[in-house]
C-alpha positions as CSV (number, residue, x, y, z in Angstrom):
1,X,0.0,0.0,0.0
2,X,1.2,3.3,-0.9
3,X,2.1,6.1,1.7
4,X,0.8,9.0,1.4
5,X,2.5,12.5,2.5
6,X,1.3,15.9,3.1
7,X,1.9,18.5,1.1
8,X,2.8,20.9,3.6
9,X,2.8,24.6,3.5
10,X,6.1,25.5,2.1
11,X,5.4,23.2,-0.6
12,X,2.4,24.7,-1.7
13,X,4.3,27.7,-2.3
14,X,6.8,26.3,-4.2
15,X,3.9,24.5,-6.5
16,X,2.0,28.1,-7.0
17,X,5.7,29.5,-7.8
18,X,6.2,27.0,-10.1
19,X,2.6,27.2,-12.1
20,X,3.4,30.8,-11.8
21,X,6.6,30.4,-13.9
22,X,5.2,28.0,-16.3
23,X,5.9,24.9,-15.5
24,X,3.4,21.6,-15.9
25,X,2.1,19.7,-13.2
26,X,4.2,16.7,-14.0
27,X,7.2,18.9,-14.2
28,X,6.4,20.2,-10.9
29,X,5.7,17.2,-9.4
30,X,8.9,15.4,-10.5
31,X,10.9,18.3,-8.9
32,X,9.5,18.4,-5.5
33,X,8.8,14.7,-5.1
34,X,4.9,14.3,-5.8
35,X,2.9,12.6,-7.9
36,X,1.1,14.6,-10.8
37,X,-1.9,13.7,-9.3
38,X,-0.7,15.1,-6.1
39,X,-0.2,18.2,-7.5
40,X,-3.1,18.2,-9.6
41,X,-5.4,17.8,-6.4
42,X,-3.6,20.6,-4.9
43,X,-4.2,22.8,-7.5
44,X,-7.9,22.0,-7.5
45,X,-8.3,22.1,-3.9
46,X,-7.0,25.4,-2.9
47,X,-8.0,27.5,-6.5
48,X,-10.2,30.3,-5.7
């Protein structure tokens, strides 16, 4: 069974600097140790 970590807080900042510059999920993802799909969900969960 997979584990599953947290994104925590100064992570979601480097993911919204990261969209910011341009970068794809999977890119982003890749570079901080997450899933697409974990970055994906982030991006949906805290958009408003």
């Amino acid at each position: 069974m997979a584990t599953y970590r947290r994104i925590q807080y100064e992570g979601q900042c480097q993911i919204y600097a990261l969209v910011k510059a341009g970068n794809t999920q999977a890119e982003i993802g890749q570079a901080l140790g997450f899933s697409q799909g974990a970055v994906s969900r982030e991006l949906a969960r805290n958009r408003g």
